[in-house]
C-alpha positions in Angstrom: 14.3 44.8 -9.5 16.2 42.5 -7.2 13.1 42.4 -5.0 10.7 41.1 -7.7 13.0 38.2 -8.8 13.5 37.1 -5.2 9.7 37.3 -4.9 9.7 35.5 -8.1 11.6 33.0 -6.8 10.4 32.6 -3.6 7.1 31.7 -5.1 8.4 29.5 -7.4 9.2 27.5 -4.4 6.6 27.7 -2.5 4.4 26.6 -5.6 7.0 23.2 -6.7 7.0 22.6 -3.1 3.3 22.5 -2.6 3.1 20.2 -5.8 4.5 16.7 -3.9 2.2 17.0 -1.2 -1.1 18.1 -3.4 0.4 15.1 -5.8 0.3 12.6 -2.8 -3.0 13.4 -2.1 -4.5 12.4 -5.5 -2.3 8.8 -5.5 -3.4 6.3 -6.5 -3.1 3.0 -3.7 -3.8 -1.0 -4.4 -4.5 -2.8 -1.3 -3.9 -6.5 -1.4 -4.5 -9.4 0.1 -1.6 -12.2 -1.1 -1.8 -15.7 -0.1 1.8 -16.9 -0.2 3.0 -20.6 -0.7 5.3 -23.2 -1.6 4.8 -25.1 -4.7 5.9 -27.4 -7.3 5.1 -25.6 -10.4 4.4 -22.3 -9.6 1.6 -20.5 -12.0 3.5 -17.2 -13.6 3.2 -13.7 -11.4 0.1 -11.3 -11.1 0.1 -8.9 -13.2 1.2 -5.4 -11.7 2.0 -4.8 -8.9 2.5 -8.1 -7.7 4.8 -9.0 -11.2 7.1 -6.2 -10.0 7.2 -7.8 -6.5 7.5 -11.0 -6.8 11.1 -11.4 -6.6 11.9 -8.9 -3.6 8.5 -11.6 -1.6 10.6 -14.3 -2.6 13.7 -13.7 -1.2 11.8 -12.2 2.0 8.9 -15.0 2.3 10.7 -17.8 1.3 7.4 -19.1 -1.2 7.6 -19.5 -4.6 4.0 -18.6 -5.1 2.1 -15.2 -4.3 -1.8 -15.4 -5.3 -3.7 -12.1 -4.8 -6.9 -13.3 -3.2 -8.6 -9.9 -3.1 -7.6 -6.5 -4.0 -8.8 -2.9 -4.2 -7.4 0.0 -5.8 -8.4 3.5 -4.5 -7.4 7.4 -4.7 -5.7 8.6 -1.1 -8.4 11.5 0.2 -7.6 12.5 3.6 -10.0 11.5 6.1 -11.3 9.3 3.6 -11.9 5.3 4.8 -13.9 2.4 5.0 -11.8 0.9 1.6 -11.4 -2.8 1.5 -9.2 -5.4 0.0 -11.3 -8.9 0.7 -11.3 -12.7 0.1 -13.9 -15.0 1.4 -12.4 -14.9 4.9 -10.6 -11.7 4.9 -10.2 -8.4 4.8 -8.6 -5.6 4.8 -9.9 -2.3 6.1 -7.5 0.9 5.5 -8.6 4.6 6.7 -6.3 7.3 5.6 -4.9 9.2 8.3 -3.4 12.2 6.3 -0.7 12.9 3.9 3.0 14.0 5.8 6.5 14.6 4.0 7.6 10.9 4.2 4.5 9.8 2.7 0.6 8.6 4.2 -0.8 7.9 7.4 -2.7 4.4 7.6 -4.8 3.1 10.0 -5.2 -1.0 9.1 -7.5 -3.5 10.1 -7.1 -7.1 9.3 -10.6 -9.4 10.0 -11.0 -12.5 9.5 -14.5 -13.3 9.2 -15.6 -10.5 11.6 -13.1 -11.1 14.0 -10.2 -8.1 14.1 -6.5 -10.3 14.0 -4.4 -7.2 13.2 -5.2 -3.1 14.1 -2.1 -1.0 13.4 -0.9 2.4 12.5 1.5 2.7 9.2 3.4 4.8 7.3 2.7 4.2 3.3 5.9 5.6 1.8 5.9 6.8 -2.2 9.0 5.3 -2.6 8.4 1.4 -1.6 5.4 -1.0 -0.6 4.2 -1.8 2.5 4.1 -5.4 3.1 2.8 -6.7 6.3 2.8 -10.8 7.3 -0.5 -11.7 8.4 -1.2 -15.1 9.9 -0.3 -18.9 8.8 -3.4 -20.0 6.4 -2.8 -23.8 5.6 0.6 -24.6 4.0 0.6 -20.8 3.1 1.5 -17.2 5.3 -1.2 -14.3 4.5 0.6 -11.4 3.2 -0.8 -7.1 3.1 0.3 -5.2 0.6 0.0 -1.8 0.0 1.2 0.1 -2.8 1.2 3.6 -3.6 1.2 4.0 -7.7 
């Protein structure tokens, strides 16, 4: 009797533990691309994510304005790539690496135009955004967000 309940158990916890990982790979990601600036009257912040992140970019950037100049919002597959977040000049290419226990494997590509400014390797944690600053556009910094929903 004692040895069916431990079996029980044991795959009870096998099957909760298998659950985060199977969970992460069905997540849901936005990609962004946020132009950040300084200005006067500030319009109000995107809707989510970017309302939920507007005052953590603030007190990081140091701009008062975050305009999401093109996004994309796509279901982590492993193996799966060639997803974009572009704006006229940019764009963001991510390629999903695979899924570990601290969260997914990115492989990221900033172009602008069709030259390559950024190539990097990141971890995309469940728990917080990844938020990468891209070059100086103007008066303005290019930010890369990433967000796993």
């Amino acid at each position: 009797m004692m040895r069916c309940a431990l079996l029980v158990l044991l795959g009870l916890l096998v099957s909760l533990g298998a659950q985060p990982a199977e969970a992460r790979r069905n997540r849901r990601v936005w990609s962004g691309l946020v132009m950040a600036s300084n200005r006067p009257h500030p319009m109000p912040a995107a809707p989510r994510p970017m309302h939920q992140l507007h005052a953590t970019l603030q007190r990081t950037f140091g701009y008062n304005q975050f305009e999401v100049i093109g996004q994309s919002h796509r279901i982590l597959r492993n193996g799966q790539g060639d997803w974009l977040a572009a704006s006229k000049h940019f764009s963001l290419h991510v390629d999903t690496r695979g899924v570990t226990r601290d969260g997914y494997r990115v492989h990221l590509k900033l172009y602008q135009d069709r030259q390559i400014l950024l190539e990097t390797d990141a971890t995309l944690s469940q728990s917080s955004p990844l938020v990468i600053r891209g070059p100086q556009v103007g008066s303005g910094q290019l930010l890369l967000l990433l967000v796993a929903q």
